[in-house]
C-alpha positions as CSV (number, residue, x, y, z in Angstrom):
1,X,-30.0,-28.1,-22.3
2,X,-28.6,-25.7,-19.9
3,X,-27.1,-22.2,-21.7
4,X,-23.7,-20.9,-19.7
5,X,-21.4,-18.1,-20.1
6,X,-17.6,-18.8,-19.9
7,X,-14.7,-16.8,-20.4
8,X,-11.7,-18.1,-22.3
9,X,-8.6,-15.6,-22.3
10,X,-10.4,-12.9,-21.5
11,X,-13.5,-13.1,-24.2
12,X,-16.7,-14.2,-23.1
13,X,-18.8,-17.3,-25.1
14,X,-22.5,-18.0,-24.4
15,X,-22.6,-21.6,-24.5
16,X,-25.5,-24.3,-24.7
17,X,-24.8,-27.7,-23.3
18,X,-26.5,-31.0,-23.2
19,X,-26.7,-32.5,-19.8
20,X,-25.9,-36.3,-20.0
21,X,-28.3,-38.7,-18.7
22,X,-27.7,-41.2,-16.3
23,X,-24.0,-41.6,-17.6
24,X,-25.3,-42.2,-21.1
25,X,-22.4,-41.3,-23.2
26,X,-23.6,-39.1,-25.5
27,X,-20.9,-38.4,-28.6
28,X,-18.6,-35.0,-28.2
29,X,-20.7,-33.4,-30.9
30,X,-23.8,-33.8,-29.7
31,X,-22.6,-32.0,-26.2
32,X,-21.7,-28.8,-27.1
33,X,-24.9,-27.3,-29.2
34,X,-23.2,-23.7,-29.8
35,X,-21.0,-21.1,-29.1
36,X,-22.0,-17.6,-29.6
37,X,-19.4,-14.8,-28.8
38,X,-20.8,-12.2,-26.5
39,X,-19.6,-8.7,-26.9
40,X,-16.3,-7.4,-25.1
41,X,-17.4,-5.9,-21.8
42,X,-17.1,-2.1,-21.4
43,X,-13.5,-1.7,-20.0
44,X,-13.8,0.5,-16.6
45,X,-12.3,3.8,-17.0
46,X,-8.5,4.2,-15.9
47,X,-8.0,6.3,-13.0
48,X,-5.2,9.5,-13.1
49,X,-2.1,8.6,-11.9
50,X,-1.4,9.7,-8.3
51,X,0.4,13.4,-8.1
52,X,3.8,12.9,-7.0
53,X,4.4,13.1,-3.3
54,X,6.1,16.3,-2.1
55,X,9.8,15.8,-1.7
56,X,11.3,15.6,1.9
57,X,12.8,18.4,3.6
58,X,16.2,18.7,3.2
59,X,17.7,17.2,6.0
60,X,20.7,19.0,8.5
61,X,24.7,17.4,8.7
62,X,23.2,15.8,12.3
63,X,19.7,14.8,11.6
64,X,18.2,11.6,12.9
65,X,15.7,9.9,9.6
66,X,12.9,7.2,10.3
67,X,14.6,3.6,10.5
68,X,11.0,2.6,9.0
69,X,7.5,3.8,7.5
70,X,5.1,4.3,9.7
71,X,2.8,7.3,11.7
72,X,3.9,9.8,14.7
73,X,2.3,9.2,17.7
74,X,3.9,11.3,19.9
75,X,7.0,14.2,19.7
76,X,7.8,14.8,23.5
77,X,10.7,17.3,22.5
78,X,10.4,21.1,21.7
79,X,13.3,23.3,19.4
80,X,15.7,24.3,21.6
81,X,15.3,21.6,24.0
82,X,18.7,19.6,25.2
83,X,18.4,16.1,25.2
84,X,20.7,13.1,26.0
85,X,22.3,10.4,24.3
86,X,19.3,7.6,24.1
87,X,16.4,10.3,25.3
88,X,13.2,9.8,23.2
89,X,12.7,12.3,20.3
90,X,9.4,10.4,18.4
91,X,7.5,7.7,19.2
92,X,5.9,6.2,15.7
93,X,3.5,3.5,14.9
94,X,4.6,0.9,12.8
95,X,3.9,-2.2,12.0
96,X,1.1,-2.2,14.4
97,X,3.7,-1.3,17.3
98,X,4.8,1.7,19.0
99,X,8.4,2.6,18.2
100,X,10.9,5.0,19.4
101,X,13.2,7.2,17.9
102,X,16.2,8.2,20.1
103,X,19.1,10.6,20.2
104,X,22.3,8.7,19.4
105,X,23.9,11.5,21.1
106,X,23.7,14.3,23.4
107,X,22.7,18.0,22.3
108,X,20.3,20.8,21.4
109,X,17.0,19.7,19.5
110,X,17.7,23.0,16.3
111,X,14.9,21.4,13.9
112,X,11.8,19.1,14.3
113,X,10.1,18.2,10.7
114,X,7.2,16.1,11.8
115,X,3.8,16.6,14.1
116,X,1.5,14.1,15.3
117,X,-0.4,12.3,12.4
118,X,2.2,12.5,10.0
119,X,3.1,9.9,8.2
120,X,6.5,9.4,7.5
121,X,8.8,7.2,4.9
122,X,11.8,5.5,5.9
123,X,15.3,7.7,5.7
124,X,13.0,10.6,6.1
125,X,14.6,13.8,8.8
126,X,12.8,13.7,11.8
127,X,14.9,15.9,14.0
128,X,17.9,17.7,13.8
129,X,20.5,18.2,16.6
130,X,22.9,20.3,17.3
């Protein structure tokens, strides 16, 4: 007789079954000798929900947002700087690549909301030109 433990819709049984011998067919009865309920395991406790994440700086009428998620790797511009159209503002990680963020247009680099490290959500301001 060999003694298991099985779990049917999420309840546990201990269970003691008769091994057949030599393909001797032994009647479904016989097979199964009992089935005990074991107690409900202890349910792990639920974790706090996560505090909400701070709300993204209100962005300028000409900012350029992250096309994607991802992390800054690099921001080669400084406020104040000029830049031209196709210049590169941030370089980001994402997807396991390095990607570029560039100016769609020429002007004066006014705002930069990000530093190296951050991580950054998709939409979100990363520079603002004017």
């Amino acid at each position: 007789m060999k003694s298991y433990t099985i779990t049917v819709n999420g309840k546990a049984y201990d269970v003691q079954v008769v091994e057949n011998k030599a393909g001797a067919a032994v009647p479904a009865a016989a097979r199964i000798q009992s089935v005990t309920p074991v107690a409900a395991p202890v349910a792990a406790p639920v974790a706090a929900p996560a505090a909400p994440k701070a709300a993204a700086p209100a962005a300028g009428a000409n900012s350029v947002t992250a096309p994607m998620p991802g992390k800054i790797l690099s921001v080669p511009v400084t406020e104040g700087a000029s830049v031209a159209a196709g210049d590169v503002l941030v370089t980001f990680e994402a997807m396991k690549m390095e990607n570029e963020i560039m100016a769609p247009a020429a002007g004066t680099v006014s705002k930069i909301y990000v530093k190296v490290g951050d991580q950054i959500e998709a939409g979100a301001p990363v520079v603002d030109l004017a």
